[in-house]
PQR file of N, CA, C, O and H, with PARSE charges and radii, in Angstrom:
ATOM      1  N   UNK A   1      -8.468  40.653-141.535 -0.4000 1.5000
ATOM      2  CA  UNK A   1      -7.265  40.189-140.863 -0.0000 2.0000
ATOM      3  C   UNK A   1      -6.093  41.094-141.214  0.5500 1.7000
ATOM      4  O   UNK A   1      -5.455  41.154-142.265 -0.5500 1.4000
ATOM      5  N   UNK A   2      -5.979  41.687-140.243 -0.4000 1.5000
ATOM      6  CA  UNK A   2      -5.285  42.836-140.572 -0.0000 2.0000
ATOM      7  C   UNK A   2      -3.633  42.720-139.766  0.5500 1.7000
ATOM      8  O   UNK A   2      -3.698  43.160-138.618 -0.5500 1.4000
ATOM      9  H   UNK A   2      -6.497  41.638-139.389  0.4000 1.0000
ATOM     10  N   UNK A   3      -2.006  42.146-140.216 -0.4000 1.5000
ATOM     11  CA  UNK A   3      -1.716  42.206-139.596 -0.0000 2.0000
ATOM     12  C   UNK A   3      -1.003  42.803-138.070  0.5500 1.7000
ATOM     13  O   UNK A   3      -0.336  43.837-138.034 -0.5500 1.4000
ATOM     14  H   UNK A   3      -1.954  41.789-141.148  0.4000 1.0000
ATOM     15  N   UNK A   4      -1.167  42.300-137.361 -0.4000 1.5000
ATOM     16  CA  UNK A   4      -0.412  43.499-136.077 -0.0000 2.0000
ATOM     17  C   UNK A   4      -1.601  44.301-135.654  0.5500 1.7000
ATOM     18  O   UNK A   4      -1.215  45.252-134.974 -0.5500 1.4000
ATOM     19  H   UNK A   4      -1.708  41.460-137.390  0.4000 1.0000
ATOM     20  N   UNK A   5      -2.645  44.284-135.769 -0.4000 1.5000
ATOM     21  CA  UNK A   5      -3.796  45.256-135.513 -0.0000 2.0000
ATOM     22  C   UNK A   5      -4.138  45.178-133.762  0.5500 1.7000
ATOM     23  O   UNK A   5      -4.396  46.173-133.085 -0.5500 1.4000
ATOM     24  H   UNK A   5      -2.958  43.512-136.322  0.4000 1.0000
ATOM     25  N   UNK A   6      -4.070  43.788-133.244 -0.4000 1.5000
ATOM     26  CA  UNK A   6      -4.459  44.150-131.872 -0.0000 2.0000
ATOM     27  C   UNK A   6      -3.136  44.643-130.986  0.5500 1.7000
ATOM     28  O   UNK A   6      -3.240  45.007-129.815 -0.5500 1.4000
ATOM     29  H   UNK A   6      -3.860  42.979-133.794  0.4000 1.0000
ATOM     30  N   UNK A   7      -2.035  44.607-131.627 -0.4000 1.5000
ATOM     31  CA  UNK A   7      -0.926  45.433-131.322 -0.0000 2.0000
ATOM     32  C   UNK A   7      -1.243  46.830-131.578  0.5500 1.7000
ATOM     33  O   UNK A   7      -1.146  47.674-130.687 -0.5500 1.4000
ATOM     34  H   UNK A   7      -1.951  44.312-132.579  0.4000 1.0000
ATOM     35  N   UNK A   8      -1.648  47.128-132.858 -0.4000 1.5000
ATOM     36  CA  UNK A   8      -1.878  48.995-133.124 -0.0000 2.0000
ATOM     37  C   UNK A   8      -2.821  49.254-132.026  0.5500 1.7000
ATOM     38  O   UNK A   8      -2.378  49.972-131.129 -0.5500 1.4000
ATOM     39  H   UNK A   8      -1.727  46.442-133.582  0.4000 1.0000
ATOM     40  N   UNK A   9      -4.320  48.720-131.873 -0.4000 1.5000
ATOM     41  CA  UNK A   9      -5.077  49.087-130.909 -0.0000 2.0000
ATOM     42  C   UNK A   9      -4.711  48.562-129.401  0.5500 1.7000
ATOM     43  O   UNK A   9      -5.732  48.375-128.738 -0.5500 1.4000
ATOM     44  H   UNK A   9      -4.679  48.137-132.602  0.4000 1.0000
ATOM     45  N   UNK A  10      -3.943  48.385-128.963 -0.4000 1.5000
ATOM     46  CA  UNK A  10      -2.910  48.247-127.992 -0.0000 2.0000
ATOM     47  C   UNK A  10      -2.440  49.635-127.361  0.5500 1.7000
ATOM     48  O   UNK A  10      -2.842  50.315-126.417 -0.5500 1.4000
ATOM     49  H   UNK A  10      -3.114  48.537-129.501  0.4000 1.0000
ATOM     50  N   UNK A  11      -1.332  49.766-128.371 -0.4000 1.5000
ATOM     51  CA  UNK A  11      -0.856  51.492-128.606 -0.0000 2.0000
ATOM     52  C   UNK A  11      -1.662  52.662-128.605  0.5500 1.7000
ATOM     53  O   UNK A  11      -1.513  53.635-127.866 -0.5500 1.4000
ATOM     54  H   UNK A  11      -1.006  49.213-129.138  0.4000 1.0000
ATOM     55  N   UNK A  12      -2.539  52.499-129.497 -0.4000 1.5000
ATOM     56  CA  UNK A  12      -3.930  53.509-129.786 -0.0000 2.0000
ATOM     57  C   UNK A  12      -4.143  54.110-128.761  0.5500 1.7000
ATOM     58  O   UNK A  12      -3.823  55.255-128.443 -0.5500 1.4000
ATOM     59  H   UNK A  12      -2.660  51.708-130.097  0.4000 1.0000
ATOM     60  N   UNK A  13      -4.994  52.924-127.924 -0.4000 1.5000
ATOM     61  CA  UNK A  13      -5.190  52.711-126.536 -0.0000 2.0000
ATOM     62  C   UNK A  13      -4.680  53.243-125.293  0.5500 1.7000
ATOM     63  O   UNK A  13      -5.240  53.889-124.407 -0.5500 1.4000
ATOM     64  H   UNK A  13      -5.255  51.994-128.183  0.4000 1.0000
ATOM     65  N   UNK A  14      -3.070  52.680-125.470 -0.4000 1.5000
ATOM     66  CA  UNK A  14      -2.271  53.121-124.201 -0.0000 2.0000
ATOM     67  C   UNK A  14      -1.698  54.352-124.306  0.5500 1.7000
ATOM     68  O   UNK A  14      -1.218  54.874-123.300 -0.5500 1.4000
ATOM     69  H   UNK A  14      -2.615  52.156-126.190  0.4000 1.0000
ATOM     70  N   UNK A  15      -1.659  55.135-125.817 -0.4000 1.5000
ATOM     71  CA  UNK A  15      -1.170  56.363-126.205 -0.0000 2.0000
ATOM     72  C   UNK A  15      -2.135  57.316-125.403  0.5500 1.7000
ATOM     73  O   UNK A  15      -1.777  58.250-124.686 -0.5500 1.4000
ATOM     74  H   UNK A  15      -2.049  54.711-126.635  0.4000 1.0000
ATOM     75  N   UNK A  16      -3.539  56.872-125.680 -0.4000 1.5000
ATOM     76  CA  UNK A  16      -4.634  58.025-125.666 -0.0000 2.0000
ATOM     77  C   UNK A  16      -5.098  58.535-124.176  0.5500 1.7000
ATOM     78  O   UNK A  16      -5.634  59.534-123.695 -0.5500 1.4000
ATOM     79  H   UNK A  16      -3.831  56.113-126.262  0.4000 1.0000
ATOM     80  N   UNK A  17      -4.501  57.076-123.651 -0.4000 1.5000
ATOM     81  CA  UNK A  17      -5.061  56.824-122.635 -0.0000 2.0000
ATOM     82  C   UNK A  17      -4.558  56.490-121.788  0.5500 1.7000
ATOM     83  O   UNK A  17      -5.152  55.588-121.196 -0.5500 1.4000
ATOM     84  H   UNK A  17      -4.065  56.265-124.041  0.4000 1.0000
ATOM     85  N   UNK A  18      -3.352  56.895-121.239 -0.4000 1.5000
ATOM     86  CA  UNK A  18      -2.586  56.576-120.211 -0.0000 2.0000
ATOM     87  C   UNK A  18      -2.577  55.702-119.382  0.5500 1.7000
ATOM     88  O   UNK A  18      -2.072  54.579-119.409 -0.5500 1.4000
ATOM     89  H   UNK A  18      -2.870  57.628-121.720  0.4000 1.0000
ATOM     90  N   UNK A  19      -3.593  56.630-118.031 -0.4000 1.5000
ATOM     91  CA  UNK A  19      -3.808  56.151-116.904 -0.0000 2.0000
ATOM     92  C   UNK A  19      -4.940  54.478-116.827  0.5500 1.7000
ATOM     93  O   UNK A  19      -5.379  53.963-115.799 -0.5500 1.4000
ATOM     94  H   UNK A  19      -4.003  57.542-118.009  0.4000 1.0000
ATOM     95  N   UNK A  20      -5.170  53.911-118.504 -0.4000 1.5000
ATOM     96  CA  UNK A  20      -5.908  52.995-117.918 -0.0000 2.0000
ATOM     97  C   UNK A  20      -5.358  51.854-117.076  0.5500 1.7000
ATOM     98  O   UNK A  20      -4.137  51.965-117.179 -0.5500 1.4000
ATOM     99  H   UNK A  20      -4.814  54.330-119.339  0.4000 1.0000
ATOM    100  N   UNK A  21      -5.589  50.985-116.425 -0.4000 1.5000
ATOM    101  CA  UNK A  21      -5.322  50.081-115.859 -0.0000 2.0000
ATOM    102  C   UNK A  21      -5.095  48.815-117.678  0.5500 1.7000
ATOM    103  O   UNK A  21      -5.444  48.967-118.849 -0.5500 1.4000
ATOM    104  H   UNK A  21      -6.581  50.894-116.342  0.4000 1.0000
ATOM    105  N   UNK A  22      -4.407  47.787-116.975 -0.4000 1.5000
ATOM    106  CA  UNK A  22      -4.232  46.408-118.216 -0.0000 2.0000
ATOM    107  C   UNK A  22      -5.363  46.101-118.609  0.5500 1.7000
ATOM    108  O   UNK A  22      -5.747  46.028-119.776 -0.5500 1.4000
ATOM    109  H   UNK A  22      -4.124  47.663-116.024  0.4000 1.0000
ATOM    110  N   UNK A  23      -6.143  45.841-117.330 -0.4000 1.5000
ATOM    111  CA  UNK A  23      -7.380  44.942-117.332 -0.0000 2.0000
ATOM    112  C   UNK A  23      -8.326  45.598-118.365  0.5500 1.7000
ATOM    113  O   UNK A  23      -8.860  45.047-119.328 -0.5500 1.4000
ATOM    114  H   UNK A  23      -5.831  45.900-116.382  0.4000 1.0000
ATOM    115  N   UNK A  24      -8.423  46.886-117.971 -0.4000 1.5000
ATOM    116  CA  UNK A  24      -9.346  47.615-119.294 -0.0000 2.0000
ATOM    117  C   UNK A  24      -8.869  48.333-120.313  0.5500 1.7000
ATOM    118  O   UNK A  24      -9.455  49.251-120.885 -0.5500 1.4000
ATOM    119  H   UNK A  24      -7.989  47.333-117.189  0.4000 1.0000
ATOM    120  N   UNK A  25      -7.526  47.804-120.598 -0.4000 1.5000
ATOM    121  CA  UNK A  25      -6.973  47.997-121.916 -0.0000 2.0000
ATOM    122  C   UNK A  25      -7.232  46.858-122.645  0.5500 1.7000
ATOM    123  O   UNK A  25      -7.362  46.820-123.869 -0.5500 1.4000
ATOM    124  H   UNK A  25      -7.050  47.058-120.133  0.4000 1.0000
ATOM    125  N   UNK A  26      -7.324  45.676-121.672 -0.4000 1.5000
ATOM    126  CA  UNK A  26      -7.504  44.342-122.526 -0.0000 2.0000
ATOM    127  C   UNK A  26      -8.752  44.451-122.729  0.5500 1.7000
ATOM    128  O   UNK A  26      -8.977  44.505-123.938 -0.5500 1.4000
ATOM    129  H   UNK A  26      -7.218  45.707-120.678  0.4000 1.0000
ATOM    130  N   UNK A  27     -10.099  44.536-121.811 -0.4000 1.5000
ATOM    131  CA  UNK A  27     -11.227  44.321-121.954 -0.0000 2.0000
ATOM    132  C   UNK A  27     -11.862  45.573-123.346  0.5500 1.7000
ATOM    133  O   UNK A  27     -12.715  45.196-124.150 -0.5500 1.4000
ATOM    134  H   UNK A  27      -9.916  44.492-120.828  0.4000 1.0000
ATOM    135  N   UNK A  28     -11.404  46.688-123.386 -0.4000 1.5000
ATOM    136  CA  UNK A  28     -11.201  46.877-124.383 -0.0000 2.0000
ATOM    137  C   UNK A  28     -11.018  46.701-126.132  0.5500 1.7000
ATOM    138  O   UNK A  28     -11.644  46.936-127.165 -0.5500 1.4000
ATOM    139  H   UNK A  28     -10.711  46.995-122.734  0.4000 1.0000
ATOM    140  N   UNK A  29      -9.868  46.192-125.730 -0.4000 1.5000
ATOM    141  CA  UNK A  29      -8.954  45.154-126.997 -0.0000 2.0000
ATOM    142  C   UNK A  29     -10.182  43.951-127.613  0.5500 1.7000
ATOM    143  O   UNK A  29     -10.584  43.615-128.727 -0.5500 1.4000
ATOM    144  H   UNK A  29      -9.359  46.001-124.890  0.4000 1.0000
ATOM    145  N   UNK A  30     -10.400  43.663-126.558 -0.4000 1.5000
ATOM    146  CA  UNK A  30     -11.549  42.544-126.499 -0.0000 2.0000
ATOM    147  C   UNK A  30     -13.130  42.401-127.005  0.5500 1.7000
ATOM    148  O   UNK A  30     -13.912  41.622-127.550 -0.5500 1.4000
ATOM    149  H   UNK A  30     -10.073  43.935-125.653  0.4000 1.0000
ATOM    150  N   UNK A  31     -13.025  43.667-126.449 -0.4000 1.5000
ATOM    151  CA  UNK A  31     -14.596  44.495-127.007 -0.0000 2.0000
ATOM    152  C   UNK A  31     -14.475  44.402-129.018  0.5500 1.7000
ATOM    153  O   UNK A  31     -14.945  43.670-129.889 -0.5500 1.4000
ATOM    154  H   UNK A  31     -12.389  44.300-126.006  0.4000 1.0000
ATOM    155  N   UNK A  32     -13.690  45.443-128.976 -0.4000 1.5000
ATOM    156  CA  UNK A  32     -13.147  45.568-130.166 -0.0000 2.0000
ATOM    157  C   UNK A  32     -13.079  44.447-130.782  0.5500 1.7000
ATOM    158  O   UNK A  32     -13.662  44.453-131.866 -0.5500 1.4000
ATOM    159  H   UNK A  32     -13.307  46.038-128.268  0.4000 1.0000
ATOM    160  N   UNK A  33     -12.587  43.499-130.494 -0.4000 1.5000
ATOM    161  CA  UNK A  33     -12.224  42.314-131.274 -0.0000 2.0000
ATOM    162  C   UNK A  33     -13.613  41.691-131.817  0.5500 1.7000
ATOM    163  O   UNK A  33     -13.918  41.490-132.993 -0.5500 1.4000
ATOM    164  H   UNK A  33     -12.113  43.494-129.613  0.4000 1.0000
ATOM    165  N   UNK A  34     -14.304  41.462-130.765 -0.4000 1.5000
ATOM    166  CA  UNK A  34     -15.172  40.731-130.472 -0.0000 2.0000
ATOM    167  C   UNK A  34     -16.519  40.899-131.434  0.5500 1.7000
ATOM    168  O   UNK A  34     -17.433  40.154-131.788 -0.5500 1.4000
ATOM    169  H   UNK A  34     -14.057  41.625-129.810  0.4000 1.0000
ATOM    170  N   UNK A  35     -16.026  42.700-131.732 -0.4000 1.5000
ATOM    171  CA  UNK A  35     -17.318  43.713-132.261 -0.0000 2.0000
ATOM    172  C   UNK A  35     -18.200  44.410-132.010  0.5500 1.7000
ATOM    173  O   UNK A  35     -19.071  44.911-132.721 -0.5500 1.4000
ATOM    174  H   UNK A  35     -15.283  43.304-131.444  0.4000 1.0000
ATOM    175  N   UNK A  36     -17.899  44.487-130.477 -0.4000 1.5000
ATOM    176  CA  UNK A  36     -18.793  44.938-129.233 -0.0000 2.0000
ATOM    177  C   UNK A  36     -18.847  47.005-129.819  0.5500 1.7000
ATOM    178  O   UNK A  36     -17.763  47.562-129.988 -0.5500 1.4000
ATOM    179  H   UNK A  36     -17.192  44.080-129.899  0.4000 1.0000
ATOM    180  N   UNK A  37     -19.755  47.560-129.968 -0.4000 1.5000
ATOM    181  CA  UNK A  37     -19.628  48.760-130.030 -0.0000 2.0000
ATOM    182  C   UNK A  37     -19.660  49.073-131.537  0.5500 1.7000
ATOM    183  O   UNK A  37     -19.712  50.220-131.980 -0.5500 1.4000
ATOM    184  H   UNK A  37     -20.637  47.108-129.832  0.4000 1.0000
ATOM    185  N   UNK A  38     -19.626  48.014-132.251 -0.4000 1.5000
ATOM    186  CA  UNK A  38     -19.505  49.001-133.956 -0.0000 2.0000
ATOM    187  C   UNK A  38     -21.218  49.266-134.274  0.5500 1.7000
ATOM    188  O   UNK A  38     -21.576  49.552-135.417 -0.5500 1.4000
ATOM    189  H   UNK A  38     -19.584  47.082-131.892  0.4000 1.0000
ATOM    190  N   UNK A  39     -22.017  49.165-133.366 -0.4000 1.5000
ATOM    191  CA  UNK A  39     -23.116  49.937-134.208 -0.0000 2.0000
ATOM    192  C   UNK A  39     -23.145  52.075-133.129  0.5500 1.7000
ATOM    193  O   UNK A  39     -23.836  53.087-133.244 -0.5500 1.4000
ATOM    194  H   UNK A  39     -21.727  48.933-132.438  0.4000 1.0000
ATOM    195  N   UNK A  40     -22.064  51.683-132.332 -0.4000 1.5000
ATOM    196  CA  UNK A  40     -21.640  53.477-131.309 -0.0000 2.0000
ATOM    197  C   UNK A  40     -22.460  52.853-130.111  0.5500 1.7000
ATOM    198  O   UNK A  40     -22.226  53.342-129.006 -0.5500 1.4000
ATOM    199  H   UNK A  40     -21.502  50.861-132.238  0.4000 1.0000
ATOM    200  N   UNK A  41     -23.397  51.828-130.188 -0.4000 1.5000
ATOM    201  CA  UNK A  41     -24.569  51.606-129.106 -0.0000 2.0000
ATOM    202  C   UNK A  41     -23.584  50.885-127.438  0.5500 1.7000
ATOM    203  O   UNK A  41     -23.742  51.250-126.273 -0.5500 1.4000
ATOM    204  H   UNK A  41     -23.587  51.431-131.085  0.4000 1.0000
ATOM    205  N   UNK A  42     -22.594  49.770-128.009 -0.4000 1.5000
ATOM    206  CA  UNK A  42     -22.008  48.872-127.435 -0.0000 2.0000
ATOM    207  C   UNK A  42     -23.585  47.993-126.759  0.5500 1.7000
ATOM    208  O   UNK A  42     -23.537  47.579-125.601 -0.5500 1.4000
ATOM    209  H   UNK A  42     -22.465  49.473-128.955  0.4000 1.0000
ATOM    210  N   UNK A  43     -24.236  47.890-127.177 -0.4000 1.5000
ATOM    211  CA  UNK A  43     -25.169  46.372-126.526 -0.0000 2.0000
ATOM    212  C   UNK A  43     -26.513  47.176-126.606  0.5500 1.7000
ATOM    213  O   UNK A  43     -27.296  46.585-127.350 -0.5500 1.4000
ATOM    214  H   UNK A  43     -24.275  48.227-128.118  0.4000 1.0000
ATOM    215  N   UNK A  44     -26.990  48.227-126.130 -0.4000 1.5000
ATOM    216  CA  UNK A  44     -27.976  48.892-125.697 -0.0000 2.0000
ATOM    217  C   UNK A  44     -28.121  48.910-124.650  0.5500 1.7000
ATOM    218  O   UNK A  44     -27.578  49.847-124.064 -0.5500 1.4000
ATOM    219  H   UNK A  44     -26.354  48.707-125.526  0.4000 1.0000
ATOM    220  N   UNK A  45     -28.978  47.836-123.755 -0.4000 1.5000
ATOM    221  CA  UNK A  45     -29.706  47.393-122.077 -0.0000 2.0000
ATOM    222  C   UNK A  45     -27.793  46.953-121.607  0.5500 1.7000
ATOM    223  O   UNK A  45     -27.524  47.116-120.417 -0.5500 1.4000
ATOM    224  H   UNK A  45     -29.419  47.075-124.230  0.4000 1.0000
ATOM    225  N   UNK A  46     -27.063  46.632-122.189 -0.4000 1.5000
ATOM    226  CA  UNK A  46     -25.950  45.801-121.007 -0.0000 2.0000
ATOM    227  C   UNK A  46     -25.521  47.126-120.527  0.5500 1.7000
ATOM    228  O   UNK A  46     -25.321  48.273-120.926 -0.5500 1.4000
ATOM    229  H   UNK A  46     -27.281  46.499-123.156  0.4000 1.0000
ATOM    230  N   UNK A  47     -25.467  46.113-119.068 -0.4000 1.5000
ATOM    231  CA  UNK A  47     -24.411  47.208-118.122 -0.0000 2.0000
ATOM    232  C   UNK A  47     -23.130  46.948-118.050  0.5500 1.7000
ATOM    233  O   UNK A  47     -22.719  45.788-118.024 -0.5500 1.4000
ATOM    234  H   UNK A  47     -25.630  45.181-118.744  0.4000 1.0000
ATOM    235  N   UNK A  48     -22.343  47.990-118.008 -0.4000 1.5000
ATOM    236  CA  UNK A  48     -20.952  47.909-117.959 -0.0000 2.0000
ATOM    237  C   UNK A  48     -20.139  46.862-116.670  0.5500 1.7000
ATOM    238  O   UNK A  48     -20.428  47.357-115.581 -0.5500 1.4000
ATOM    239  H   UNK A  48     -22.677  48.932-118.029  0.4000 1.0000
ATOM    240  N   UNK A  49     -19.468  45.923-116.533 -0.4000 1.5000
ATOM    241  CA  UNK A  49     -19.283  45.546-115.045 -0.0000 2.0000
ATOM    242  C   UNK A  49     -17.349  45.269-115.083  0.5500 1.7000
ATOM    243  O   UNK A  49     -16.652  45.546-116.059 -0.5500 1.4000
ATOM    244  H   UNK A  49     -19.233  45.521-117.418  0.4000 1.0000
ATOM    245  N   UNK A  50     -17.059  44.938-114.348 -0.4000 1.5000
ATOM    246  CA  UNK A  50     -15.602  44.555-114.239 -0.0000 2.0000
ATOM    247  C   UNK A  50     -14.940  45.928-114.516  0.5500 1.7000
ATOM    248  O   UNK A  50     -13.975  45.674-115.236 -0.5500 1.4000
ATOM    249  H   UNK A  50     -17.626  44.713-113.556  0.4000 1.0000
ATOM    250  N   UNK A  51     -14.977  46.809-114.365 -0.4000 1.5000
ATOM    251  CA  UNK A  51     -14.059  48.197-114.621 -0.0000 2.0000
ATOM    252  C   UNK A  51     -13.957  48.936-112.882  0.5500 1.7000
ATOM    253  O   UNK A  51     -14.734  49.534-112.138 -0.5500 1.4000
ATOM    254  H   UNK A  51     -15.761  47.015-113.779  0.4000 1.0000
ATOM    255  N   UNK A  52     -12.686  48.522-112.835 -0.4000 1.5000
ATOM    256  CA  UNK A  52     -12.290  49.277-111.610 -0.0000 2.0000
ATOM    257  C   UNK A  52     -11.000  50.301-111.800  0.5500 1.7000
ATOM    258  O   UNK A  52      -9.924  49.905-112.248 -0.5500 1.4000
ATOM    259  H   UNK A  52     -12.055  48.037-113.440  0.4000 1.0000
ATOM    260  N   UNK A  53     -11.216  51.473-111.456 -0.4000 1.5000
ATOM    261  CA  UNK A  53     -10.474  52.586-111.470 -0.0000 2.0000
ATOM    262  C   UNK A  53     -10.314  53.251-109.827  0.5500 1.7000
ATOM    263  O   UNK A  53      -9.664  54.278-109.638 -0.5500 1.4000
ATOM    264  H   UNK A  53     -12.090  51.795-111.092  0.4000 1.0000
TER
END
């Protein structure tokens, strides 16, 4: 519990990454939160869905 952290990865995020849309800055944020991706794999078999650019 780190405070202000989904604020830093917020920034991180919108620094690195400009052009993303909210939706996949949040879904993102979310991932992250959630723990989605800390083994580099993010799921293995899942497919990516809801990302529109």
């Amino acid at each position: 519990n780190v405070p202000y952290f989904e604020a830093m990865i917020n920034a991180a995020v919108a620094n690195a990454l400009p052009n993303l849309t909210a939706a996949l800055r949040t879904q993102i944020t979310n991932d992250i939160r959630n723990g989605a991706g800390s083994s580099g794999g993010g799921g293995g078999d899942a497919i990516p869905h809801g990302i529109h650019v």
